[in-house]
C-alpha positions in Angstrom: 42.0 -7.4 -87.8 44.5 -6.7 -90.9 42.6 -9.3 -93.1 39.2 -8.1 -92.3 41.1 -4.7 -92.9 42.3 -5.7 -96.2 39.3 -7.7 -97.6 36.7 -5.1 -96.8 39.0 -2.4 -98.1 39.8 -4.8 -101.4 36.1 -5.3 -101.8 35.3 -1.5 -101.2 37.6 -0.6 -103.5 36.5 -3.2 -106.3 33.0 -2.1 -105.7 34.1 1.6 -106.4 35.3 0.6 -110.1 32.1 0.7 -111.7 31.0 3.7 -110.6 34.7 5.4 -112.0 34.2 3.0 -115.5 31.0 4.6 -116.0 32.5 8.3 -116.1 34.8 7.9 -119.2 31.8 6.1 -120.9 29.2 9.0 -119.9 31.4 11.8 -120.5 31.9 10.7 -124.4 28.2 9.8 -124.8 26.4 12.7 -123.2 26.3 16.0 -123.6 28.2 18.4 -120.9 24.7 19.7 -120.2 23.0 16.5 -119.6 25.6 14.6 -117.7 25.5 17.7 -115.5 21.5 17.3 -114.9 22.5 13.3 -113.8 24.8 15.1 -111.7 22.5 17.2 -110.2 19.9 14.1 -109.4 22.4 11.7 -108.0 23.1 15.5 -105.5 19.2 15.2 -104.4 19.2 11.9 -103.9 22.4 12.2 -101.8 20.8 14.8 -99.8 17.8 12.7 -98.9 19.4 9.2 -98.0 20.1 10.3 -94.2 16.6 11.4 -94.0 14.9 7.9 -95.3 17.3 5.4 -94.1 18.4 7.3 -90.2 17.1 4.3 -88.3 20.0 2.3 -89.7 22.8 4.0 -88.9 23.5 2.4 -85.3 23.2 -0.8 -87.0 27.2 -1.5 -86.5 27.7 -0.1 -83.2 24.6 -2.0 -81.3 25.6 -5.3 -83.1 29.0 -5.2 -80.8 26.4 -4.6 -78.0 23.8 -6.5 -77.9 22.8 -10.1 -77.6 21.2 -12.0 -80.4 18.4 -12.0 -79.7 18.2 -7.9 -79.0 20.0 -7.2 -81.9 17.2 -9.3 -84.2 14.9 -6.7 -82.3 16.5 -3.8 -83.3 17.0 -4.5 -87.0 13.5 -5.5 -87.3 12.4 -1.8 -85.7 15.1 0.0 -87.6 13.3 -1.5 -90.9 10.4 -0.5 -89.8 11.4 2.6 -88.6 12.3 3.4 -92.8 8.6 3.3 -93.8 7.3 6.2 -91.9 10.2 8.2 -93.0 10.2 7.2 -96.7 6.0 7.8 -97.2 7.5 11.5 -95.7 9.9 12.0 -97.6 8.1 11.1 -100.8 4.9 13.5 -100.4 7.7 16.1 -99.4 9.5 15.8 -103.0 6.5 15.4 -104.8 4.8 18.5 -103.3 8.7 20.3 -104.2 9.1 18.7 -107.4 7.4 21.4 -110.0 10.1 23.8 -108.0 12.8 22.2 -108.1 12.4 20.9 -111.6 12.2 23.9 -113.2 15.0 25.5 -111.0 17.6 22.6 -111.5 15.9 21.7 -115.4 14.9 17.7 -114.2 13.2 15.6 -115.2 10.3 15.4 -112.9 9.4 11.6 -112.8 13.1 11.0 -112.1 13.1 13.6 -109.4 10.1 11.5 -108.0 12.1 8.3 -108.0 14.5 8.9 -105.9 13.0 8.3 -102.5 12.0 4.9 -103.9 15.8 4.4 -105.1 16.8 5.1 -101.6 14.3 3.1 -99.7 15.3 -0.3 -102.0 19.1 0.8 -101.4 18.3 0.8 -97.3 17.2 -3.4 -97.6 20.3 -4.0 -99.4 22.6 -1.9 -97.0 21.5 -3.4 -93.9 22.1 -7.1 -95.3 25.4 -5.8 -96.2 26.1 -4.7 -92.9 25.0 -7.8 -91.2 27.3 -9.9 -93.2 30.1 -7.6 -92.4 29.7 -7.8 -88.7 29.3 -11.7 -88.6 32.3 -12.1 -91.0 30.7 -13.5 -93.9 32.6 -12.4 -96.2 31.3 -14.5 -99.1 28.1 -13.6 -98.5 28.7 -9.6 -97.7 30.8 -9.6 -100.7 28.0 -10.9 -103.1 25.1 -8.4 -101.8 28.1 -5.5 -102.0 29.3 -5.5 -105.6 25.9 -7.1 -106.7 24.2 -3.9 -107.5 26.8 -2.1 -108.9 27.8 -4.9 -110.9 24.5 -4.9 -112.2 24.0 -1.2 -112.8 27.2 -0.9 -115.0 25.9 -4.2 -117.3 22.4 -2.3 -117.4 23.7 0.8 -118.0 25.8 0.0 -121.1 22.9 -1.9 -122.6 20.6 0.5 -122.4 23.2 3.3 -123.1 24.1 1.3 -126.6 21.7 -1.1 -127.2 18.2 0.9 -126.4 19.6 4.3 -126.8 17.9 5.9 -123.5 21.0 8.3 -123.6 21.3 9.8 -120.4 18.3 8.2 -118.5 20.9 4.7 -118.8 22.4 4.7 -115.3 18.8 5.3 -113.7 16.8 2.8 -115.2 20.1 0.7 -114.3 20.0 1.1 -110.7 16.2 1.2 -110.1 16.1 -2.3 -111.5 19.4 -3.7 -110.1 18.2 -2.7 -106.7 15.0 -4.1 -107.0 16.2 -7.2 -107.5 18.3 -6.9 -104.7 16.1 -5.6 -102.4 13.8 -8.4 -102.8 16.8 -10.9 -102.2 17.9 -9.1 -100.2 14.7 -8.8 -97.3 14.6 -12.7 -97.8 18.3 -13.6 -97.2 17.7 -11.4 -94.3 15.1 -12.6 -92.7 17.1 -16.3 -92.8 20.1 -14.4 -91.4 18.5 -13.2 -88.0 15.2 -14.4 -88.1 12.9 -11.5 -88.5 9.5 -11.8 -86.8 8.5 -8.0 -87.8 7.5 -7.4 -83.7 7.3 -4.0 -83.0 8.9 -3.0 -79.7 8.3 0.6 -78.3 11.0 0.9 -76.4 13.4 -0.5 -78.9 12.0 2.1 -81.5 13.0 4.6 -78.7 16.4 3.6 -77.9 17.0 3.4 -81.8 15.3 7.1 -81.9 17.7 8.2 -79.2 20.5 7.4 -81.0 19.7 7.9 -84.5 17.8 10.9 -84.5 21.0 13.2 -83.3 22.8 11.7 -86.6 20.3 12.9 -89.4 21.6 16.7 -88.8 25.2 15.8 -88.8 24.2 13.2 -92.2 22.1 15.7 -93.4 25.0 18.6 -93.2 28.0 16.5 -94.4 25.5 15.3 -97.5 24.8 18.9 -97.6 28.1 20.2 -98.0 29.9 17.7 -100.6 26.6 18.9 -102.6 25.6 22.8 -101.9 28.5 23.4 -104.6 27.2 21.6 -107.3 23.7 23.8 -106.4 25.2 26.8 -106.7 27.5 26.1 -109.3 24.0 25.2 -110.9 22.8 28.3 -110.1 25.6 30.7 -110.4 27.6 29.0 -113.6 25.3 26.9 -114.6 25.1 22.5 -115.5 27.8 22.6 -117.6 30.2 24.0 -114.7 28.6 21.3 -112.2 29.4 18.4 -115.3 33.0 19.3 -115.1 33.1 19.3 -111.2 31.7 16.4 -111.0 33.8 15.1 -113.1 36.8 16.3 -111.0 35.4 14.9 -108.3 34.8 11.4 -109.5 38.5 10.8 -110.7 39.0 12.1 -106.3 36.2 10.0 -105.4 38.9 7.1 -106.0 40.8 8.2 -102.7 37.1 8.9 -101.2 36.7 5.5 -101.6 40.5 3.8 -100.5 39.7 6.1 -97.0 36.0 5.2 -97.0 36.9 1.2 -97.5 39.7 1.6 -95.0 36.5 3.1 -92.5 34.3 0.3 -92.8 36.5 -2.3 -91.5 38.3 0.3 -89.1 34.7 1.6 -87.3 33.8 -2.7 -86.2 36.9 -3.3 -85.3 37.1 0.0 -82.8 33.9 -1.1 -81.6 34.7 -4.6 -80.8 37.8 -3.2 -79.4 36.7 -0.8 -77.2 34.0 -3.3 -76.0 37.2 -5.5 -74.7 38.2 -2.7 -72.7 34.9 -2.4 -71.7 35.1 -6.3 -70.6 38.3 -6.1 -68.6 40.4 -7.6 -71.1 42.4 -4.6 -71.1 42.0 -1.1 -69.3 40.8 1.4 -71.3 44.0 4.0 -70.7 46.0 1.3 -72.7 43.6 1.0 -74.7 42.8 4.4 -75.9 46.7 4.6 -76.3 47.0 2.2 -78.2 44.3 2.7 -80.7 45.8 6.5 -80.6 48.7 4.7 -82.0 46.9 2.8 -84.5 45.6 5.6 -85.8 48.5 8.0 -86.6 49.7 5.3 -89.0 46.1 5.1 -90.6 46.5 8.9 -91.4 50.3 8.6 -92.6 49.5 5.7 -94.9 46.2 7.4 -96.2 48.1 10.8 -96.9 50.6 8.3 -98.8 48.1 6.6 -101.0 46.7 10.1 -101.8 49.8 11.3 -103.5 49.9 8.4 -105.8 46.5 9.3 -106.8 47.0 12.2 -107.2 49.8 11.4 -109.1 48.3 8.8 -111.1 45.1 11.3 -111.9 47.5 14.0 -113.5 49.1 10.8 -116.0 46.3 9.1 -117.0 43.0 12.2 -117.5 43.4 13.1 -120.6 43.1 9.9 -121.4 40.1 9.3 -119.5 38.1 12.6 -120.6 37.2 13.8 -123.4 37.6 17.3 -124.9 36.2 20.2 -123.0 37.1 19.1 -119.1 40.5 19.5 -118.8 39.9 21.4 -116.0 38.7 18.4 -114.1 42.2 17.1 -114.2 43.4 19.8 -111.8 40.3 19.7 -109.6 40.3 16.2 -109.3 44.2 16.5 -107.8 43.3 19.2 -105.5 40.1 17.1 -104.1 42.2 14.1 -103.4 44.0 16.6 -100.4 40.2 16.8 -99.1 39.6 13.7 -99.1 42.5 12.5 -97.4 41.5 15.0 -94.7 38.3 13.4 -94.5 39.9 9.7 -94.0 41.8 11.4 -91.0 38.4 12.4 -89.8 36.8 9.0 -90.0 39.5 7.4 -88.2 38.9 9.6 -85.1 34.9 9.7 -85.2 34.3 5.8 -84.3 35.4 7.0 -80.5 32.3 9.5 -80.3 29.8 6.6 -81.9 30.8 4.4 -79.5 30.5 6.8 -76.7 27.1 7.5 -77.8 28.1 11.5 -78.8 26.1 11.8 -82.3 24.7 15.0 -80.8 28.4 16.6 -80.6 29.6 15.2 -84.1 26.3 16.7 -85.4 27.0 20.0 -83.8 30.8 20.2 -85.2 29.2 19.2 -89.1 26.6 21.8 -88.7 29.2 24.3 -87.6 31.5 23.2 -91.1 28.5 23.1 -93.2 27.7 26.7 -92.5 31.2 27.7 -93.2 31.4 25.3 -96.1 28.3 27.5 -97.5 30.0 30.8 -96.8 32.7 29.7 -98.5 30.8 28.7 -101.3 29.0 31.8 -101.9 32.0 34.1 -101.2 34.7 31.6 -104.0 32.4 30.3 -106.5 31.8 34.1 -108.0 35.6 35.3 -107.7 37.1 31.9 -108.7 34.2 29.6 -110.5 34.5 26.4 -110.4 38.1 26.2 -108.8 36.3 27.9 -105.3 33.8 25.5 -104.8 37.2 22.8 -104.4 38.7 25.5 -102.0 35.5 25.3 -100.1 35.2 22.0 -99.7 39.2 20.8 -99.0 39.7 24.0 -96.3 35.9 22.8 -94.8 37.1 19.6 -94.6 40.0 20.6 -92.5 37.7 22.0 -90.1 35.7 19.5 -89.7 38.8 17.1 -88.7 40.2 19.7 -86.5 37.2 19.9 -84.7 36.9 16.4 -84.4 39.8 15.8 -83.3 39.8 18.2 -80.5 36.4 16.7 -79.3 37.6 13.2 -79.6 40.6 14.3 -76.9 38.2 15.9 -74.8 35.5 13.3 -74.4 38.6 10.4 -74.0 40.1 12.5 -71.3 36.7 12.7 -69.2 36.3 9.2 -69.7 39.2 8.1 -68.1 39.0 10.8 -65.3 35.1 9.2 -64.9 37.1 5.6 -64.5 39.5 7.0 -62.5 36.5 8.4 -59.7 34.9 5.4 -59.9 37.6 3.2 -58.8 
């Protein structure tokens, strides 16, 4: 467990450097107004990946579950499952794009791209994910860093070398994930051994699952992006450039909690499944992995003051002129993030008991308040209350989790307890 801890977490983290290289490089070659309309794409297209790729998101969890053979079955319909949903998606953003491209000042063409970005991002994602759960770490590590390796080499040669200013970074990623993609749906297809069969009743059972996620995907999306849209609205681009910006220098404790998650969720699968087994009873279990996860919290509230720590040393010389306010937002956003690592070390339990309607319900619940929030801080305190929303809905959304996490565990073993 601790290497496949540390590896995915190392490579999570690696993979997370480009990404935070390309904000000094943007920042210093854009315009406060344009990097805030990049900002404000890279929002929309966050906002639409649950929608387009849903029938993925029980990839992890039925992999512990299945056999081989079943498993091969579900990928295939998952895949499948993402066509329907992006031809959707896309007529739905064209038919909105004149709106929203005037509202937001987008480019419209860009605007249209995005469900296309997402779809290609969904055939390199669920390699990924295969990889991870068999171990191959070689493998999982190429098709991880790959496209953001990529990007960043594209994006400083067309920033520099073709001068397409601020349109860089997209025309980096839609042809480093096309490449991928294609690679990507062949190496699979070796992997498991796709036969494309559809199977109605695995479509179902995917359907039961997945569709109870795409509100709670949909809502958490929603509410690390309904700031920058009304900061667009209320303040406008420029404010959303130097959030973002705050954000991004956080986003490097998003990411240490986030690479910590995707080696913790597998291995609270595959644990829980050897309770499941008889290996060990599930009261010891649960107790133990209670155990385990009260030092995950302790050392991910530890590694968020060093960044923080470390953002307040080195900004200034990371940003230029005219977003020193980004320095103190980024500080105060590393708090909500390390709330949100505590929340995604609690939420495996309710994906492996099958409760996406309940964690849906709870991120509905904080994206409401989140938006309340929003509307009632961003006017009295500008940029600085769309941070207090988000850090104080992030502490809901734990607390809530936490409680239902308790609750469904305690029925659990009172279920076990009847049954013997």
């Amino acid at each position: 467990m601790l290497r496949s801890l540390s590896l995915i977490s190392a490579l999570s983290l690696l993979n997370a450097v480009f990404p935070f290289l390309l904000l000094p490089i943007l920042t210093f070659h854009l315009t406060v107004d344009e990097f805030g309309s990049l900002v404000i794409l890279e929002t929309f297209m966050a906002i639409l990946v649950p929608f387009v790729q849903f029938s993925v998101a029980g990839l992890i969890v039925e992999y512990f579950k299945l056999s081989k053979s079943d498993f091969r079955l579900y990928i295939t319909n998952s895949l499948l499952l993402v066509i329907p949903a992006f031809i959707f998606f896309e007529i739905m953003v064209f038919l909105s794009s004149e709106f929203i491209s005037n509202q937001f000042g987008l480019h419209r063409t860009w605007f249209l791209m995005l469900p296309v970005i997402i779809l290609l991002n969904v055939c390199i994602q669920a390699l990924v994910t295969v990889y991870q759960c068999k171990k191959k770490y070689k493998f999982y590590s190429i098709f991880l860093l790959g496209p953001n390796v990529l990007t960043f080499m594209l994006t400083i040669f067309f920033l520099f070398f073709v001068d397409l200013g601020w349109q860089s970074k997209l025309f980096g990623i839609v042809i480093s994930f096309s490449i991928f993609a294609v690679v990507s749906i062949l190496f699979l297809i070796k992997e498991i051994d796709i036969d494309w069969k559809i199977d109605f009743s695995v479509i179902l059972s995917n359907l039961r699952f997945t569709l109870p996620i795409i509100p709670h995907s949909v809502a958490a999306g929603l509410y690390f992006m309904a700031d920058r849209l009304f900061l667009s609205e209320l303040l406008g681009n420029a404010s959303v450039a130097i959030y973002a910006a705050g954000m991004q220098l956080a986003l490097v404790m998003s990411v240490v909690q986030n690479s910590v998650s995707k080696a913790w969720t597998p291995f609270v699968m595959e644990y829980l499944k050897k309770c499941g087994s008889g290996d060990k009873s599930f009261s010891c279990g649960y107790n133990e992995l209670y155990r385990f996860m009260l030092l995950g919290c302790l050392v991910v509230m530890g590694l968020g003051v060093v960044i923080a720590f470390a953002i307040y040393l080195s900004v200034d010389y990371i940003l230029p002129a005219g977003y020193e306010q980004s320095k103190y937002l980024g500080m105060m956003l590393v708090g909500g993030f390390c709330l949100l690592g505590f929340y995604k070390v609690y939420s495996p339990l309710l994906w492996y008991h099958k409760r996406t309607g309940s964690l849906s319900k709870v991120t509905i619940v904080v994206f409401f308040i989140n938006l309340a929030l929003n509307a009632v801080f961003i006017p009295e305190f500008g940029v600085y209350g769309a941070c207090y929303a988000t850090i104080i809905s992030l502490f809901f959304q734990f607390a809530f989790t936490q409680v239902l996490v308790f609750r469904i565990v305690k029925n659990h073993l009172r279920e076990l307890e009847y049954a013997a």
